[in-house]
C-alpha positions in Angstrom: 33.6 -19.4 26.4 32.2 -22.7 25.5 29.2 -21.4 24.0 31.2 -19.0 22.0 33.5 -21.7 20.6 30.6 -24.0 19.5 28.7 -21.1 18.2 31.7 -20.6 15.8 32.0 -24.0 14.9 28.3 -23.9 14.1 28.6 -21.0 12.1 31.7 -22.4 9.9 29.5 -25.5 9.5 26.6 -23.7 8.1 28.7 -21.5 5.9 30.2 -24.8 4.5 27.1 -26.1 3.3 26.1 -26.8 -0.2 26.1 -23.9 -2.3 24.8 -22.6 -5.9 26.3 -25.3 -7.5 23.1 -26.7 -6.8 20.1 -26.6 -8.4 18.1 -24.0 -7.1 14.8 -24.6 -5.9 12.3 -24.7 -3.0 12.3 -29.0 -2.6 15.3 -29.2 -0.2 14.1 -26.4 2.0 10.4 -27.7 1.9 11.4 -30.9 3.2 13.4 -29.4 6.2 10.5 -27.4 7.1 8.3 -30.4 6.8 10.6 -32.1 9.2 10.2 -28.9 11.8 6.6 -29.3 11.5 6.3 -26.7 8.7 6.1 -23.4 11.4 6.1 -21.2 8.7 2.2 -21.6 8.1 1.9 -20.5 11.5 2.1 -17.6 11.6 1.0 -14.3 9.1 3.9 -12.9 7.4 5.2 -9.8 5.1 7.1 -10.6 1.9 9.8 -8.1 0.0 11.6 -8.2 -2.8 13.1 -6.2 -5.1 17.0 -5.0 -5.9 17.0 -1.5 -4.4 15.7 -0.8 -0.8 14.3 -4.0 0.0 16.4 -4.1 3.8 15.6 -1.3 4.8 11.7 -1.1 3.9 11.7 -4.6 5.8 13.6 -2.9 8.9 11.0 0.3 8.6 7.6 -1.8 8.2 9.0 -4.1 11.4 9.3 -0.9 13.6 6.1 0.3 12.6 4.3 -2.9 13.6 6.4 -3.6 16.5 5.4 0.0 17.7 1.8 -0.6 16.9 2.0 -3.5 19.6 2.6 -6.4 17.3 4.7 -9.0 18.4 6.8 -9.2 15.3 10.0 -11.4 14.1 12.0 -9.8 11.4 14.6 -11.8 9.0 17.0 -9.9 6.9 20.3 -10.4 4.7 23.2 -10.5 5.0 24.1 -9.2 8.4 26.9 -6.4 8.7 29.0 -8.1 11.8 27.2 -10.7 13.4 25.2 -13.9 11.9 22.6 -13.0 15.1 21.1 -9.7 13.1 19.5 -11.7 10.1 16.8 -13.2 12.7 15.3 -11.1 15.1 11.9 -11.1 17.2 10.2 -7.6 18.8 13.8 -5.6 17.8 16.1 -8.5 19.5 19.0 -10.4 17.7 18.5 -14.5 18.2 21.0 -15.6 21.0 24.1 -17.5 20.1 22.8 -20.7 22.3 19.6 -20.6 19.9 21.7 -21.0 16.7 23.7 -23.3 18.3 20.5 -25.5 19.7 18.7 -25.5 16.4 21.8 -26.5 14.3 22.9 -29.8 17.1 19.1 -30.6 16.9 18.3 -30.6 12.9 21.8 -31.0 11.1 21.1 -34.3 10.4 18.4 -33.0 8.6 20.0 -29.9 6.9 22.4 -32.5 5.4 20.4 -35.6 4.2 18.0 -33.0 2.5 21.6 -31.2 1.3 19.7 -27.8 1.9 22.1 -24.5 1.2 23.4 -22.5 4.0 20.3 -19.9 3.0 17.8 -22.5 2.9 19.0 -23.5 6.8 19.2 -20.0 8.1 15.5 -19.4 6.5 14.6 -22.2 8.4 15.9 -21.5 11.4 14.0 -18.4 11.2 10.8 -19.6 10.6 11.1 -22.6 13.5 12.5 -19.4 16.0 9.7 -17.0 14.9 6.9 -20.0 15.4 8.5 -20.8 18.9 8.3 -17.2 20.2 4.6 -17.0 19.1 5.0 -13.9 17.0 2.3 -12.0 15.5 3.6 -11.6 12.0 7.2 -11.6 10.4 8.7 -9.3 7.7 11.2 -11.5 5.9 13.4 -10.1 3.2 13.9 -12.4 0.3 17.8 -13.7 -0.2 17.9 -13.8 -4.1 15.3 -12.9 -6.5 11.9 -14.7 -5.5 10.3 -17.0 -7.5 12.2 -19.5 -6.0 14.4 -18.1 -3.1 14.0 -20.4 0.2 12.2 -17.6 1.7 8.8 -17.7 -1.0 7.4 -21.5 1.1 5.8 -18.2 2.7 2.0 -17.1 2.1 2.2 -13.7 2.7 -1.0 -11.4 3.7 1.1 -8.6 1.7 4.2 -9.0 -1.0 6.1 -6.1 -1.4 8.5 -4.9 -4.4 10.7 -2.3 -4.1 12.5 -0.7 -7.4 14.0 -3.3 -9.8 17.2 -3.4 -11.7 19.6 -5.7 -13.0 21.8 -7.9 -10.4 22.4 -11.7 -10.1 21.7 -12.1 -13.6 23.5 -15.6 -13.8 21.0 -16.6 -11.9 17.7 -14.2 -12.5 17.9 -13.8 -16.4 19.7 -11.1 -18.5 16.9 -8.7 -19.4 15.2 -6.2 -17.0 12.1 -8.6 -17.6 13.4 -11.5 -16.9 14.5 -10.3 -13.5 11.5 -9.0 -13.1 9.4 -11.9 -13.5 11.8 -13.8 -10.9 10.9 -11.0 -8.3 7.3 -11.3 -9.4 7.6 -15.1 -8.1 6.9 -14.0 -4.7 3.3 -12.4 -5.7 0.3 -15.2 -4.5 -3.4 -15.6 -5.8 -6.1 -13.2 -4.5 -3.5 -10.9 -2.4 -2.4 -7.4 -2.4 0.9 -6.3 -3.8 2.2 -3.2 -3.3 5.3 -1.6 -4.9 7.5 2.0 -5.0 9.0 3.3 -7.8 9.2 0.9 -10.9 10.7 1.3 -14.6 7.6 1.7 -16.9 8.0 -1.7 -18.1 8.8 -3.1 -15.3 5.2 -1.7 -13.2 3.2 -2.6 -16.6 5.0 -6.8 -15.8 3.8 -7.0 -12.2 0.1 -5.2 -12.6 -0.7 -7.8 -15.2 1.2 -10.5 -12.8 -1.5 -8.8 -10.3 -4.0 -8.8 -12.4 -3.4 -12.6 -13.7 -3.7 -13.6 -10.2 -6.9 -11.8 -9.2 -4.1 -9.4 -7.0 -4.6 -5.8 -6.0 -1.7 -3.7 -7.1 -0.7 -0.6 -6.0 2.0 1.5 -6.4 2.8 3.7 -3.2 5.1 5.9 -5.2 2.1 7.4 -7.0 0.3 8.3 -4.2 2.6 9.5 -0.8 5.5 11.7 -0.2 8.3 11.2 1.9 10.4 14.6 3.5 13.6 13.4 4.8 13.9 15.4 8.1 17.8 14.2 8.9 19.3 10.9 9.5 22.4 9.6 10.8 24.2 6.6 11.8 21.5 5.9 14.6 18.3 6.2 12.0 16.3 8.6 9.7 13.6 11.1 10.5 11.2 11.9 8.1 7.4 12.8 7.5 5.0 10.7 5.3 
């Protein structure tokens, strides 16, 4: 009961950190990563973004690793009851007395670098995924990309699922501009692969690929997917 009461406290706490009246940017999560000894160059890692899809192809390319016998460590947003499901290693939910531990240890941190409540979950993340000695993580980007907390990564793969317009306060009013936000997360000499795209929108990211010395590819040209059934337990379906 204890544990469950400081849990909540911790989790009003984080939720009542600085917000997007701040400038956004990777600086303030940088430095708290610094400060955890910067676990997320520790370990390999998956990167997706997009507007359409991009949860559940990060929940589908988890399962398939974990099932392949990777260790794996899987952070999504926003979870659907629970603040637990957004961080998860081999299929399991971070315990409450995790949260709670990383919060009492760094929030001295999380406040003198005034990091956002995304930019300390990320972080928590990465510090929980490094302790458990994971293989690789799939991490779904919060907010467009180019400069969500979440692209400190160096993925081995960046994925884009279908783009269209959202946030566009924040990621630019045109399809393109958006687009080139998402395209943030693609790295130098890499492999990029994405589904279905808008014309103009696959023409932007190959020549992002191809400015960058990245192989593209576009899985939607190439594979078929049979929905078999699904329900509220999962989806069967040949590929």
């Amino acid at each position: 009961m204890k544990l469950e009461r400081r849990y909540r406290d911790i989790i009003n706490n984080l939720y009542n950190l600085t917000g997007f009246a701040i400038k956004i940017c990777l600086d303030r999560v940088e430095k708290l990563l610094n400060s955890l000894g910067n676990p997320h160059k520790k370990f390999k890692s998956i990167l997706i973004a997009g507007t359409n899809g991009k949860g559940s192809t990060s929940a589908i390319i988890e399962s398939i690793l974990r099932e392949a016998g990777y260790k794996t460590g899987l952070f999504t947003s926003p979870h659907l009851v629970e603040f637990t499901e957004r961080i998860k290693v081999n299929g399991k939910k971070i315990k409450k007395g995790e949260v709670v531990k990383f919060v009492d240890s760094w929030i001295n941190y999380i406040r003198k670098f005034e990091c956002t409540f995304f930019e300390a979950t990320t972080s928590m993340a990465f510090k929980y995924f490094y302790d458990n000695r994971i293989d690789i993580a799939v991490v779904e980007v919060g907010m467009g990309g180019r400069l969500d907390a979440t692209n400190v990564l160096t993925p081995i793969l960046s994925v884009i699922t279908p783009i269209g317009y959202e946030h566009q306060k924040y990621l630019g009013e045109s399809l393109l501009e958006i687009a080139a936000e998402k395209a943030g997360i693609i790295k130098n000499d890499n492999i990029c692969i994405t589904g279905i795209q808008l014309p103009e929108v696959e023409k932007f990211l190959r020549k992002e690929c191809e400015k960058k010395g990245t192989y593209f590819y576009n899985s939607s040209n190439n594979s078929k997917v049979e929905i078999l059934f699904f329900d509220i337990y999962g989806t069967k379906f040949n590929y």
